[in-house]
N, C-alpha and C positions, 0 to 999 in steps of 0.2 A: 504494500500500500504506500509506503515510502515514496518508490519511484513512479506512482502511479497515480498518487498527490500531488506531486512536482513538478510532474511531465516529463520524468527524466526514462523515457521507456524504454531509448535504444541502451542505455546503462544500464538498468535492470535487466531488459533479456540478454544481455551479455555475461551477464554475474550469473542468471537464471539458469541459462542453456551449458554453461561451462560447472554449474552445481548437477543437471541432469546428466550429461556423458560420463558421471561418477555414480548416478545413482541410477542404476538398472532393474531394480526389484521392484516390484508391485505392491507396496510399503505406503503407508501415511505420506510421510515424506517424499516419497515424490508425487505423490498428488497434490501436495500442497507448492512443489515448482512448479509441475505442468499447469495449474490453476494459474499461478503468476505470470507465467510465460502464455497465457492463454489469454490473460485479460489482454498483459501488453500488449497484447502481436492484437487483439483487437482493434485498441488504442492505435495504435500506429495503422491500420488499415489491413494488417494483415492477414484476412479472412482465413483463407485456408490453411494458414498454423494455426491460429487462434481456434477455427476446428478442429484439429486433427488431435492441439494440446489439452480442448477440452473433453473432448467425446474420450479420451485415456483417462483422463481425472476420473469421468465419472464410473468409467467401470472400474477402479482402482479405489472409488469411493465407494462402491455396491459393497465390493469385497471384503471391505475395512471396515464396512458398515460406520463409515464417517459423514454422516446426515450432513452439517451443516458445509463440510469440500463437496460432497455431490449435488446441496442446493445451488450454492455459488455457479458451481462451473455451469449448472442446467441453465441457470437465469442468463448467465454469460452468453451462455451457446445459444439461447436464443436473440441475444444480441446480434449473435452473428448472421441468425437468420435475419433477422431486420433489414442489418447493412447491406446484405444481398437479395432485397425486396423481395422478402420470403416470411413476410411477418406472422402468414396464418403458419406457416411451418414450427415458427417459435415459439406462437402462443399455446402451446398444450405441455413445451418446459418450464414456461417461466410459471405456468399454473400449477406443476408438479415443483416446481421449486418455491415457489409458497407453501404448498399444503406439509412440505418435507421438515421446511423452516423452524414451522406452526408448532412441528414435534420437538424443539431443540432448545435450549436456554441460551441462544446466542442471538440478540436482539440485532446486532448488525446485519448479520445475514438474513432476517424476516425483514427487516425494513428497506435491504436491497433488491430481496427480490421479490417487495410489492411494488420500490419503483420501476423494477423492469417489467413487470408485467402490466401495470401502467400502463406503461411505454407502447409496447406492444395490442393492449387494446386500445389505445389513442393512436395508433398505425393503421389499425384496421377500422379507424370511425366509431368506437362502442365508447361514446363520452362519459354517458352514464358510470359503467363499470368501469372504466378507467378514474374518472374524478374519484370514485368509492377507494381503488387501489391507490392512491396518491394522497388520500385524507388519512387511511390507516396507516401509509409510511410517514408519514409525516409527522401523524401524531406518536409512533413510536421511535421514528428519532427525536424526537423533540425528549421524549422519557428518558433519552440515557444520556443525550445531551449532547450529540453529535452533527455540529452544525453540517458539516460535508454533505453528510447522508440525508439531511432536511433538504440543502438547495437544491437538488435533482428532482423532486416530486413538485417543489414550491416551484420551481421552473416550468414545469408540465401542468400545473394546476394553471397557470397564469396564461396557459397556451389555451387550456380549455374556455378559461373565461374568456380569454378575448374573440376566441369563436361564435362563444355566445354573444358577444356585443358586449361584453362587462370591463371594458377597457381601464375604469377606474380599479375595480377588484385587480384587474390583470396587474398592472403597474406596483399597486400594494406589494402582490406574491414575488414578485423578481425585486421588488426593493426589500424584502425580508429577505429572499434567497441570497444577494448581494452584497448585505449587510455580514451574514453568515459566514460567506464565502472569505469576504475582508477579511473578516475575525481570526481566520485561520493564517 
C-alpha cells in the first residue's frame, strides 16, 4: 500500500517481482506479493499481469483459506475487468468479494470492496445499488478512520449526484473526499 499510496508502482513491482522469483510455493506469502504486484500492474495499466497476478492470489487464497487476500484480489480483478470494458464480467467478483469480506474482521478490505463494487455497478448504470454500495463504504471507513479508503466512494457518490442534477451535493462529496485526501 506504501507504493501504491505514492504512486510509486514501477518501484514496488520491482521490489515485488524480485521478492516472487524467490518465493515459489503456494504459501500466504506469496499471495500477498502476487496481490501487490497485481494491484500495481493495475495501477500502471497493466491489465494482463494484473490478471494473471490476480486470478494466482486467488486460488493461493482458496487454498490458504485466507478470506480477506482472496476478497482483495476478487475486487481487484474485477477492476481489471472494468479497465477492459468488461464491467458485467466483474461484477459477480467484486459481489463475491463483498459477501467474503462481510465474513472477516478486516474493515479495510469490506470497505474496499464495497467501493469496487460501487464502481462496477455505476459502470453498468444501477445508480440505485451502486449509491447503497458507496454509502456503506463510506460509512465504514469513516469507523476506523481511514480517510484514503472514504475518498474513492465520496468521489463516486458525487459522480452519482451530479447525474442526478444534485450539482451542489456533488461539489460537497469531492470537497470532503479532497479535504481527506490532503490530510494524508
Amino acid at each position: 500500500w506504501f507504493w501504491f499510496h505514492r504512486g510509486l508502482w514501477r518501484e514496488g513491482r520491482t521490489f515485488l517481482q524480485a521478492a516472487l522469483e524467490h518465493e515459489s510455493g503456494r504459501c500466504g506469502w506469496r499471495a500477498r506479493l502476487l496481490l501487490g504486484d497485481g494491484v500495481l500492474a493495475w495501477a500502471e495499466g497493466d491489465q494482463t499481469t494484473a490478471a494473471a497476478r490476480l486470478e494466482e492470489c486467488i486460488d493461493i487464497g482458496y487454498v490458504a483459506e485466507d478470506v480477506p487476500i482472496t476478497a482483495h484480489a476478487m475486487h481487484f480483478l474485477a477492476m481489471v475487468h472494468l479497465a477492459e470494458h468488461r464491467a458485467a464480467l466483474g461484477r459477480p467478483l467484486a459481489k463475491e468479494a463483498v459477501r467474503r469480506a462481510r465474513t472477516t474482521d478486516d474493515p479495510f478490505c469490506l470497505t474496499l470492496a464495497l467501493a469496487s463494487h460501487g464502481v462496477l455497478l455505476l459502470a453498468l448504470g444501477r445508480l440505485d445499488e451502486s449509491r447503497a454500495a458507496f454509502e456503506e463504504s463510506v460509512d465504514r471507513g469513516r469507523a476506523f478512520g481511514d480517510a484514503w479508503a472514504v475518498a474513492l466512494p465520496l468521489r463516486n457518490l458525487a459522480i452519482i449526484e451530479s447525474r442526478c442534477g444534485e450539482h451542489e451535493r456533488a461539489r460537497q462529496l469531492l470537497e470532503e473526499s479532497l479535504r481527506g485526501l490532503r490530510d494524508l
